[in-house]
Residue frames as a rotation matrix with the C-alpha (Angstrom) as fourth column:
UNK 1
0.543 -0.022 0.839 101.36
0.801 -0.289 -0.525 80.82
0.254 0.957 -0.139 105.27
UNK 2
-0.430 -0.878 -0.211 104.35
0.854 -0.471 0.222 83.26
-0.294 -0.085 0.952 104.88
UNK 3
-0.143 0.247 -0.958 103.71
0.017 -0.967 -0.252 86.97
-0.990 -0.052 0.135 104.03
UNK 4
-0.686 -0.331 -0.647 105.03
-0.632 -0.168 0.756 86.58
-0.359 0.928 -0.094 100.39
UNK 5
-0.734 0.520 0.436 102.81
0.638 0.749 0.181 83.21
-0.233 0.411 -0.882 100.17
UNK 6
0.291 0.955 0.061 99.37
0.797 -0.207 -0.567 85.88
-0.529 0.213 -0.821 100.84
UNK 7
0.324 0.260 -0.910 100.18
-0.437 -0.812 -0.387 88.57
-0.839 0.523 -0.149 99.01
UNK 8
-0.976 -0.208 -0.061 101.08
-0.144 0.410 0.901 85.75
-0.162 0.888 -0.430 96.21
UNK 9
-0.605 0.767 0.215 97.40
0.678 0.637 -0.367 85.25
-0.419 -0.076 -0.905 96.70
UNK 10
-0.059 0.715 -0.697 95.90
-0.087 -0.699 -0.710 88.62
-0.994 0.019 0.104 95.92
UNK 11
-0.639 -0.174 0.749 94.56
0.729 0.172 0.662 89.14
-0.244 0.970 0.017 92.44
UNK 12
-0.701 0.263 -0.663 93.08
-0.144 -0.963 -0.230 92.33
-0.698 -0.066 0.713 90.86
UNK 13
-0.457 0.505 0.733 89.93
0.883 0.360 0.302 92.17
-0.112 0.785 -0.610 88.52
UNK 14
-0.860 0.350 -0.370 89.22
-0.468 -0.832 0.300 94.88
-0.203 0.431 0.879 86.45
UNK 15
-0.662 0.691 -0.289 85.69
-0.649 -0.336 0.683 94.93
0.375 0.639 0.671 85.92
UNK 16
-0.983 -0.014 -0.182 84.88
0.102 0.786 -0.610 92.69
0.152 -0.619 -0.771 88.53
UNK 17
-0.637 0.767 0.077 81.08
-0.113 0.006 -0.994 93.94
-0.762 -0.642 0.082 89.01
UNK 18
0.202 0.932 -0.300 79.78
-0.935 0.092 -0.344 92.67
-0.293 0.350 0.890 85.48
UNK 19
0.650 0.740 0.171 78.55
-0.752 0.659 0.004 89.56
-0.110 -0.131 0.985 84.78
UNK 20
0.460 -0.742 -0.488 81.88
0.324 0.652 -0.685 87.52
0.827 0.156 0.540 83.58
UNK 21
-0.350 -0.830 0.434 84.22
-0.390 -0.292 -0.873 89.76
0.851 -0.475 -0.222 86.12
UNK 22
-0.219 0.439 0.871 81.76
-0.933 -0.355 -0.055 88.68
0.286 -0.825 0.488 89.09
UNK 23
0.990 0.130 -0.054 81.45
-0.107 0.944 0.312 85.10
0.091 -0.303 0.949 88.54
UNK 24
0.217 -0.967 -0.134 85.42
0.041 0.146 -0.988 85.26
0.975 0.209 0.071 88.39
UNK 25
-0.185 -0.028 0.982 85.56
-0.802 -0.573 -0.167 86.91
0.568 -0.819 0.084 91.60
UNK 26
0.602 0.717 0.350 83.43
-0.792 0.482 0.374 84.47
0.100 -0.503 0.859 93.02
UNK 27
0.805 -0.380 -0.455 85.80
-0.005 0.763 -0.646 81.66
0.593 0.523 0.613 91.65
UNK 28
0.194 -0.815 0.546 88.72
0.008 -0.555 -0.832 83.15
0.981 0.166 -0.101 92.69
UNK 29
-0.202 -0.094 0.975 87.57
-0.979 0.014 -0.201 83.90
0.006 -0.995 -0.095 96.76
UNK 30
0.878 0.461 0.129 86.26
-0.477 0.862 0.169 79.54
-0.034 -0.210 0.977 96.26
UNK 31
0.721 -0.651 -0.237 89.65
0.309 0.608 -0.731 78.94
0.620 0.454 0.640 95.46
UNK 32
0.727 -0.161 -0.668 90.91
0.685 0.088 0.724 80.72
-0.058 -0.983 0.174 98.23
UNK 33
-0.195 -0.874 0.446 92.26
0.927 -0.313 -0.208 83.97
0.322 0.373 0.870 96.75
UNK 34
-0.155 0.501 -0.851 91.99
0.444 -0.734 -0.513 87.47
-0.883 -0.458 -0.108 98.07
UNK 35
-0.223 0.230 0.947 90.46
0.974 0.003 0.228 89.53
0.049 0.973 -0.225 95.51
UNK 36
-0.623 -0.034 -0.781 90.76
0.088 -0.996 -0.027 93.59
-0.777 -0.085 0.623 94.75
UNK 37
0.295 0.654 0.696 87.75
0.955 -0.171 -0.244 94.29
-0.041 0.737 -0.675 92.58
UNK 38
-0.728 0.065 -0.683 88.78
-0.245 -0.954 0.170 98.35
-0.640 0.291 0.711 90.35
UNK 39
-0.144 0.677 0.722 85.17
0.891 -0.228 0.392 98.66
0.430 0.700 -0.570 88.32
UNK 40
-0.917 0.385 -0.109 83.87
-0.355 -0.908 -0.222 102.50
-0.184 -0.164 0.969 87.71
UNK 41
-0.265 0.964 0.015 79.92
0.048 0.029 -0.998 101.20
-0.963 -0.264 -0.054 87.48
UNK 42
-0.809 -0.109 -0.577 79.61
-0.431 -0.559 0.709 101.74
-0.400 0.822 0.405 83.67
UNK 43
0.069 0.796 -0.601 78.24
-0.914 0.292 0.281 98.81
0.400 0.530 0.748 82.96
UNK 44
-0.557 0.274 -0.784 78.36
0.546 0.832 -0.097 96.46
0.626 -0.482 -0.613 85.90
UNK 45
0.247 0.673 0.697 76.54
-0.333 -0.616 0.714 96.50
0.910 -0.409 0.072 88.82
UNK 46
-0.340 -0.706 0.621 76.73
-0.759 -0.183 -0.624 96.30
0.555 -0.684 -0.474 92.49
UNK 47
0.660 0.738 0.140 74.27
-0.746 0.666 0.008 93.63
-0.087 -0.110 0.990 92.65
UNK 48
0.649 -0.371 -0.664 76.76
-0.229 0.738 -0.635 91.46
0.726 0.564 0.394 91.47
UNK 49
-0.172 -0.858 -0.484 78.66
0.054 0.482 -0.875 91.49
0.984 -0.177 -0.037 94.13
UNK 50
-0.020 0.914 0.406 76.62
-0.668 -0.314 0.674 91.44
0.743 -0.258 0.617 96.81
UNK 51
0.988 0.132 -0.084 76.81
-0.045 0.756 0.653 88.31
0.149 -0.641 0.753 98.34
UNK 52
0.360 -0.928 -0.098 81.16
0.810 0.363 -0.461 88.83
0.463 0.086 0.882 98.41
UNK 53
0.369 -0.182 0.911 81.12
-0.147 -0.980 -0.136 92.32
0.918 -0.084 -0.388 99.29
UNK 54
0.795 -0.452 0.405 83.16
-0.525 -0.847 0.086 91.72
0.304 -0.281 -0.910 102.37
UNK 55
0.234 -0.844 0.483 85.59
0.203 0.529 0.824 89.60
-0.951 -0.095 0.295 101.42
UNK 56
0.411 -0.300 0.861 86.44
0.821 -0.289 -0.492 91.76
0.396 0.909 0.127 98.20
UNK 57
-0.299 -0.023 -0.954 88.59
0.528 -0.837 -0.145 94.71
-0.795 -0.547 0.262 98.71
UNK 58
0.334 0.782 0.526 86.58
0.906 -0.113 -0.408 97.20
-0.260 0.613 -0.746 96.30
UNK 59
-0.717 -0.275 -0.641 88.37
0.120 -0.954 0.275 100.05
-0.687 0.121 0.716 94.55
UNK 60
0.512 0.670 0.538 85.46
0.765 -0.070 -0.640 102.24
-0.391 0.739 -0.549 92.35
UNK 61
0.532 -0.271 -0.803 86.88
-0.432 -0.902 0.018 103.90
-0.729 0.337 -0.596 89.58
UNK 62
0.890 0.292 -0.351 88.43
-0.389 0.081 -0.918 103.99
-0.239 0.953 0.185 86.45
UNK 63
0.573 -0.804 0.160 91.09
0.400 0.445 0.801 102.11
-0.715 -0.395 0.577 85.53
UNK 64
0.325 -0.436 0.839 92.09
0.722 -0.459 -0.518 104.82
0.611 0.774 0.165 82.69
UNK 65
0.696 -0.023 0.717 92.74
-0.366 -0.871 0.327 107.28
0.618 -0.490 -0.615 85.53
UNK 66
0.057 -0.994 0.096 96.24
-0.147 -0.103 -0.984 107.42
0.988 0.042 -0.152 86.77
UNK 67
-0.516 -0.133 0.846 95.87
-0.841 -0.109 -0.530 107.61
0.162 -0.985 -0.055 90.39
UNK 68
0.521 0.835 -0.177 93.02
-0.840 0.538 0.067 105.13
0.151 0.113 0.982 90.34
UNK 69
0.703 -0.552 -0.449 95.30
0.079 0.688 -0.722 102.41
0.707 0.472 0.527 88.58
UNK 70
-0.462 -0.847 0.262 98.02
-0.364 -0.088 -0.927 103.41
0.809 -0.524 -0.268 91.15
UNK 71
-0.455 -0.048 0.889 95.87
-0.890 0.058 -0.453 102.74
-0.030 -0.997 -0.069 94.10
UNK 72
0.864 0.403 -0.303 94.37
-0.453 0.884 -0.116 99.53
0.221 0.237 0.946 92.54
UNK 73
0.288 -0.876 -0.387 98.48
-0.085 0.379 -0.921 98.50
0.954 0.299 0.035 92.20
UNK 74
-0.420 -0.694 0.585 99.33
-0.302 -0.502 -0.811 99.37
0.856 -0.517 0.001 95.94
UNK 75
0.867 -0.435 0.243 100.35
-0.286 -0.036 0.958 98.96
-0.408 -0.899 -0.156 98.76
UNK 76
-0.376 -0.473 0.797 102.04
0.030 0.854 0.520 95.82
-0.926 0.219 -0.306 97.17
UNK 77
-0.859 -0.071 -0.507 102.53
-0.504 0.297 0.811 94.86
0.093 0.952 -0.291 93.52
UNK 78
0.392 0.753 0.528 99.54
-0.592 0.646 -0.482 92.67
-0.704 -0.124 0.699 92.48
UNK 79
-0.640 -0.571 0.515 101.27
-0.206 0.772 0.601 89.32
-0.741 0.278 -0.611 91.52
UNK 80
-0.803 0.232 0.549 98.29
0.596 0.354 0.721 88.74
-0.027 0.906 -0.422 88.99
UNK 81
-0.471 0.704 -0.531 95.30
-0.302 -0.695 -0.653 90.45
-0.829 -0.148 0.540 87.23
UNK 82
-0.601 0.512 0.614 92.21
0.781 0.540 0.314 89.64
-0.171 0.668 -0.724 85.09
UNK 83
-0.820 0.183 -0.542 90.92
-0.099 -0.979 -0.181 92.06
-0.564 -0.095 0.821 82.97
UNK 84
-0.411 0.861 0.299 87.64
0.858 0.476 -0.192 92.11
-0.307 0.178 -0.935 82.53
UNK 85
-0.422 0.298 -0.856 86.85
0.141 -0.912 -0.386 95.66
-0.896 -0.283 0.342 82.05
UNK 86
-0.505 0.045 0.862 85.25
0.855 0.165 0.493 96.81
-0.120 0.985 -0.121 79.04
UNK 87
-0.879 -0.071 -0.471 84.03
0.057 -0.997 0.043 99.89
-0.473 0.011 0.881 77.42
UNK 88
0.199 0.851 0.485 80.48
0.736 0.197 -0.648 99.97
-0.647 0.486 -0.587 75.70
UNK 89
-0.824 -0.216 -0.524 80.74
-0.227 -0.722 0.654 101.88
-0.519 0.658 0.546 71.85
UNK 90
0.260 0.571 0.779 78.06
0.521 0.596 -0.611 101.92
-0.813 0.564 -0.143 69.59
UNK 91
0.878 -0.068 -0.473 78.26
-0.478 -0.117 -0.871 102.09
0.004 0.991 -0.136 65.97
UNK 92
0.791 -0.580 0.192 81.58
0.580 0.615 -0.533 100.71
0.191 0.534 0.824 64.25
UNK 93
0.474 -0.830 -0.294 85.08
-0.380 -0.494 0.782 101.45
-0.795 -0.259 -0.549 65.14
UNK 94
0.912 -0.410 -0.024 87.47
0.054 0.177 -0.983 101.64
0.408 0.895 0.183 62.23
């Protein structure tokens, strides 16, 4: 495999540490992809990734925060992303 082939491999999941973003993950390294997991803890946990935790590279933080999002993006472009994040609201948004 060429450089360009593995970093065609990497893939970013937002929200990777709750319950949909973590079985993805999982998927993802079974299929033989590297995986950058950007969750701030809101409402996943680190339990969830446990049993990947070093074969994930883990950025914590938000992915509304500017720098954050930049170092999730970097070194290298990330050829794809799955965005799992999500925000908890309660009551009704108009």
């Amino acid at each position: 495999m060429n450089s360009e082939d593995a970093n065609m491999s990497l893939c970013l999941v937002t929200g990777g540490a709750g319950f949909i973003g973590s079985h993805i993950v999982r998927r993802l390294l079974e299929l033989g992809q590297d995986v950058r997991v950007l969750d701030n803890f809101s409402t996943g946990h680190r339990k969830n990734l446990t049993e990947v935790a070093g074969r994930i590279d883990l950025i914590e933080g938000d992915i509304c925060d500017m720098p954050t999002a930049q170092r999730a993006g970097s070194p290298k472009p990330i050829p794809s992303a799955l965005w799992c994040a999500n925000t908890k609201y309660q009551g009704m948004l108009y």
